[in-house]
VMD Tcl script that draws the C-alpha trace (Angstrom):
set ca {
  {28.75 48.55 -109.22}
  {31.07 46.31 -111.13}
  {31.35 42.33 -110.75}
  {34.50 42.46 -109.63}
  {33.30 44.98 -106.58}
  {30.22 43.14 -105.98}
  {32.13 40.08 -105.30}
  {34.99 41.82 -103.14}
  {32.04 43.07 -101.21}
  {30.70 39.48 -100.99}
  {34.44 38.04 -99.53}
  {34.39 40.53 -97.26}
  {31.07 39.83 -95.76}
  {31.61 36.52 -95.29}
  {35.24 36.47 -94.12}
  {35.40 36.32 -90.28}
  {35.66 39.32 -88.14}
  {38.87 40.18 -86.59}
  {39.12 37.52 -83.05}
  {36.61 35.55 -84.79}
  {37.15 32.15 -85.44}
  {36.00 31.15 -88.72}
  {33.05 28.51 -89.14}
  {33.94 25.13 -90.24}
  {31.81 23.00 -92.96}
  {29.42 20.88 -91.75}
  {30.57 17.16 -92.30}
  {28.34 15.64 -95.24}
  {26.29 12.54 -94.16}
  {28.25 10.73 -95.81}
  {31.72 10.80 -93.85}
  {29.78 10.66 -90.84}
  {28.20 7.12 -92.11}
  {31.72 5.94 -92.96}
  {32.74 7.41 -89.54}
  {30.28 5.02 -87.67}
  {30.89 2.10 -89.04}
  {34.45 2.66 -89.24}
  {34.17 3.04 -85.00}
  {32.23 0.70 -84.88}
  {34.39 -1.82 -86.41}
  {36.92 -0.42 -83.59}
  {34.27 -1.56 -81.11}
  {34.39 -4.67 -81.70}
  {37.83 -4.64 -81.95}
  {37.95 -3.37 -78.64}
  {35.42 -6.30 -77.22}
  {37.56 -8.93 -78.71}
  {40.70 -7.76 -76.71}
  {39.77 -7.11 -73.83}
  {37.60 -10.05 -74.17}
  {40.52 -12.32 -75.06}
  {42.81 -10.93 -72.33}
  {39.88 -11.35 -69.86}
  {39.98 -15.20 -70.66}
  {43.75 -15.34 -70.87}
  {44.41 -14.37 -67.14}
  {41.05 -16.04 -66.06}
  {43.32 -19.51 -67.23}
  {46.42 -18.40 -65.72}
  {44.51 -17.43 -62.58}
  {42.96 -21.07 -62.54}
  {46.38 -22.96 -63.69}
  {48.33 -21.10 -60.22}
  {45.11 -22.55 -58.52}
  {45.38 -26.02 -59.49}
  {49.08 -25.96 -59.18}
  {49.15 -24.01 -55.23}
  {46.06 -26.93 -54.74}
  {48.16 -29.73 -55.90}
  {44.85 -31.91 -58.12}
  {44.33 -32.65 -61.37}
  {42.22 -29.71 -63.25}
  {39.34 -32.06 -63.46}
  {39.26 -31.82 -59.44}
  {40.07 -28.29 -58.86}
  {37.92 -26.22 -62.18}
  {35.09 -24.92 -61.08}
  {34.24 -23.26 -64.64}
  {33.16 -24.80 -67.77}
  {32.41 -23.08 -71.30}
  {29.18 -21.37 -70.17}
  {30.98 -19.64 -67.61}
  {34.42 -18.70 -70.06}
  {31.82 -17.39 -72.34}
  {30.24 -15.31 -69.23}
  {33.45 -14.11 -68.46}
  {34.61 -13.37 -72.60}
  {30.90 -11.56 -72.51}
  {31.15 -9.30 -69.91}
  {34.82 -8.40 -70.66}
  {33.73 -7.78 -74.17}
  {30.88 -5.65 -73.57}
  {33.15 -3.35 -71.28}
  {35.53 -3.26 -74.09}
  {33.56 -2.27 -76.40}
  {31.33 0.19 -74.37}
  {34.76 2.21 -73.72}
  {35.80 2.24 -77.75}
  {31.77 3.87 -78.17}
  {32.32 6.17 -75.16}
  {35.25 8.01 -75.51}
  {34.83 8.16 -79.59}
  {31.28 9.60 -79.15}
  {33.26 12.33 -76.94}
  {35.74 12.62 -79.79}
  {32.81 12.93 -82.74}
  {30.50 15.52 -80.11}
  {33.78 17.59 -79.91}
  {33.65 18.29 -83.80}
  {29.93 17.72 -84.50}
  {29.52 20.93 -81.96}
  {32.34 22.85 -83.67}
  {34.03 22.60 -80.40}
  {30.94 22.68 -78.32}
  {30.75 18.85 -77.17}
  {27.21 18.81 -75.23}
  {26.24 20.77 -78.53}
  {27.28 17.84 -80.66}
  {26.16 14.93 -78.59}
  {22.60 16.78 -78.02}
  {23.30 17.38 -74.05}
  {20.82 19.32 -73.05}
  {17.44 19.63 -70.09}
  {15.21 16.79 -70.73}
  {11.89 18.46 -72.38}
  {8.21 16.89 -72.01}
  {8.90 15.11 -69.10}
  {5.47 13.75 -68.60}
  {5.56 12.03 -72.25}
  {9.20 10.76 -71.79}
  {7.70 9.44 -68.32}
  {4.95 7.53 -69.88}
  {7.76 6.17 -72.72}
  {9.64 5.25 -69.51}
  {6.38 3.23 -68.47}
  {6.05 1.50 -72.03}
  {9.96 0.21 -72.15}
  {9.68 -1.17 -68.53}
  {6.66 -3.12 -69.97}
  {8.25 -4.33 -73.02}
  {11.18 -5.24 -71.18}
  {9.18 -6.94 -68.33}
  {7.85 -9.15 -70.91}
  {10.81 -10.34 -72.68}
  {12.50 -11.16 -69.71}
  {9.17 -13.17 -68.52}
  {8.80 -15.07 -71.87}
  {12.41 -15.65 -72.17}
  {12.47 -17.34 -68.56}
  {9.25 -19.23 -69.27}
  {10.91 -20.91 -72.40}
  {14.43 -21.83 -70.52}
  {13.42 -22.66 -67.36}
  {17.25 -24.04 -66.37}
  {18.41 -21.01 -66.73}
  {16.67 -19.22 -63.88}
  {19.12 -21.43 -61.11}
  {21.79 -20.84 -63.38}
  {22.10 -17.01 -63.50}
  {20.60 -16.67 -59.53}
  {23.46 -18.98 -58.30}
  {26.10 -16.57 -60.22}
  {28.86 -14.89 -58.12}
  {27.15 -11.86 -56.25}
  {30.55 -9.86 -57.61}
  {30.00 -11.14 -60.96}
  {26.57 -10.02 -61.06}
  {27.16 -6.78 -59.55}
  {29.83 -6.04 -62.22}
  {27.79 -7.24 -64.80}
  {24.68 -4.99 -63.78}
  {27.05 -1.71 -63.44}
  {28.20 -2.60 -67.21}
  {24.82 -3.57 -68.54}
  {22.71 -0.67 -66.95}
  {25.31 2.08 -66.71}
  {28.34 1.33 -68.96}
  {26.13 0.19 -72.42}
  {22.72 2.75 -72.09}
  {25.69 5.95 -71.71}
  {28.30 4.51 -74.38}
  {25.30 3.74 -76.88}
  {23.41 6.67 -76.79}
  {26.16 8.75 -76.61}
  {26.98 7.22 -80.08}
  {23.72 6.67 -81.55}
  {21.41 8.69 -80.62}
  {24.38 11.68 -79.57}
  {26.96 12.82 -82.18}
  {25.41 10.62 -84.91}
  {21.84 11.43 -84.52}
  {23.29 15.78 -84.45}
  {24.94 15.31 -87.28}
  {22.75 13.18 -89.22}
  {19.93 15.48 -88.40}
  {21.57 18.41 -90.28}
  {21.16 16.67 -93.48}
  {18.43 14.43 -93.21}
  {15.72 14.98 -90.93}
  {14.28 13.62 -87.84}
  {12.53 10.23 -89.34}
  {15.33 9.38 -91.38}
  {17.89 9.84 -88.81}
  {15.78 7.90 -86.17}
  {15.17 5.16 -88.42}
  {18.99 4.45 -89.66}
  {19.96 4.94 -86.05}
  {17.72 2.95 -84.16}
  {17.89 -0.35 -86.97}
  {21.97 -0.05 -87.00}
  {21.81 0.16 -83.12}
  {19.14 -3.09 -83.46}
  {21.96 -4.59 -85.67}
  {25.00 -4.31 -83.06}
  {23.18 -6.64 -81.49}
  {23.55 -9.37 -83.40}
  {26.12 -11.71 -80.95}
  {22.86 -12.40 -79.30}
  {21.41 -14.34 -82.20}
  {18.95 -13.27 -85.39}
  {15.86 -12.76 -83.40}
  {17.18 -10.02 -80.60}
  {17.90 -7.27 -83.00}
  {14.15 -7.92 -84.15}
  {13.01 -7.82 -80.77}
  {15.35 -4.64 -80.46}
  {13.05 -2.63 -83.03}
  {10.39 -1.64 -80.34}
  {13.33 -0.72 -78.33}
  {14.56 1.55 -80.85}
  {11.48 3.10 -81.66}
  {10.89 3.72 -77.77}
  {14.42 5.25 -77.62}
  {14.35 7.43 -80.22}
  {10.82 9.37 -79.90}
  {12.39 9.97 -76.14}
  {15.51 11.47 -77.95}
  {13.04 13.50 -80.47}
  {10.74 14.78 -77.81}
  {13.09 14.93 -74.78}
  {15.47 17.28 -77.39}
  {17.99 15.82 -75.31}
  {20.02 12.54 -75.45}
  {19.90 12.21 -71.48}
  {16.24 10.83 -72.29}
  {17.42 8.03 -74.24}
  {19.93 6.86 -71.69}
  {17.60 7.09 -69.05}
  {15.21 4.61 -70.89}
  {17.63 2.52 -72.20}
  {18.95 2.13 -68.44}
  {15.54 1.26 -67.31}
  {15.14 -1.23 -70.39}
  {18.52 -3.69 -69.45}
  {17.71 -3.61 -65.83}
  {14.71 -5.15 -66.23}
  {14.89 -7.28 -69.18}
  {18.61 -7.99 -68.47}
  {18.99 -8.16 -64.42}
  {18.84 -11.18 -63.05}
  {15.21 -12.66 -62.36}
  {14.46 -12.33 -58.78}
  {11.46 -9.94 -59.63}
  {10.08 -12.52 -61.62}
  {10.62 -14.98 -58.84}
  {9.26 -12.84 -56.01}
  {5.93 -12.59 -58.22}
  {5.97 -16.41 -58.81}
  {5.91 -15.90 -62.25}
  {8.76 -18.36 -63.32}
}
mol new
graphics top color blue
foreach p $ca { graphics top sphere $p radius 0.5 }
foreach p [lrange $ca 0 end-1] q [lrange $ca 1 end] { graphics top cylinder $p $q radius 0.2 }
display resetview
């Protein structure tokens, strides 16, 4: 057979059947890096708006207040800077949560090839008994955190308990369901498939987990090294669970105890 028949033969082969749709590249590691960050960026974009436009009614709000109340602002505020930056916080984490959300349902849409639980890794949790006993080890770290942290600022225990019940209800609904899904969706979801593909499994956990660790970094230099035993946690539940539902789970579990308020910790008279 000729060259030129052997590679008409070869075209052929390849070329996809007739109602077929044909297979598109894989995206190099490289884009999909550049991707991240690039959403990432967005993110916190997103956190500063919404942030920003949390703080901007929050004044108006108090201004009508003080005006319908007829005193001088001194009188009639009832906030102060710790509570503006509670308010810019929790508006900002929402924000930002919805940027990683719906552009982790974006990236699983074309890391599947069309196939979105494909490309964010949706799938039954596997080794339940093992992801169980990681469950056990992140409610332990976290436990401790949250102890050591209370145990070193005192003041702030009254602080946080005497919060708005509202404000700590929609601050738990952010921190334990809003952050775990948006994350891991992003993290250990579309960028953990697609990474995979080129790298590996310890590679991909690794850059994962320390940029996740990294995000972090509004909360000062020491949380995203306290994050790293988080991240290791989260990611051998994403290996073995061969799911990312595994990760969210655990990462739920993690910010409701080392991020709820500390009545367990009061209720065991440990602060």
């Amino acid at each position: 057979m000729s060259v030129a028949a052997e590679q008409d033969v070869t075209e052929r082969a390849a070329a996809p059947r007739e109602g077929e749709a044909p297979t598109a590249p894989a995206e190099s590691a490289g884009r999909m890096v550049a991707i991240a960050f690039g959403l990432m960026l967005l993110a916190l974009g997103g956190a500063f708006v919404l942030g920003f436009f949390a703080l901007f009614f929050a004044e108006i709000s108090e201004r009508l207040a003080q005006s319908a109340a007829a005193c001088l602002p001194a009188a009639c505020s009832k906030g102060g800077p710790s509570s503006w930056r509670a308010l810019y916080g929790l508006a900002g984490g929402l924000g930002a949560a919805l940027v990683l959300f719906f552009s982790a349902l974006a990236r699983g849409q074309t890391i599947g090839h069309g196939d979105r639980r494909a490309g964010l890794g949706d799938a039954a949790i596997t080794r339940r008994a093992l992801i169980a006993a990681l469950g056990v080890a992140i409610f332990a770290y976290g436990a401790w955190l949250s102890l050591a942290y209370y145990q070193a600022r005192p003041a702030r225990v009254s602080e946080i308990l005497s919060a708005s019940p509202w404000f700590i209800l929609i601050s738990m609904m952010i921190v334990v369901i809003a952050a775990p899904v948006s994350e891991e969706l992003f993290f250990r979801g579309w960028l953990w498939v697609g990474l995979q593909k080129h790298w590996g499994v310890v590679p991909t956990a690794a850059f994962t987990g320390v940029v996740w660790a990294a995000i972090h970094l509004d909360g000062g230099f020491w949380k995203p090294i306290l994050l790293l035993p988080v991240a290791l946690i989260l990611s051998a539940a994403r290996y073995f669970g061969q799911s990312v539902r595994a990760p969210i789970a655990l990462h739920a579990i993690y910010n409701l105890i080392a991020l709820a308020p500390p009545w367990h910790l009061r209720w065991l008279g440990l602060i």
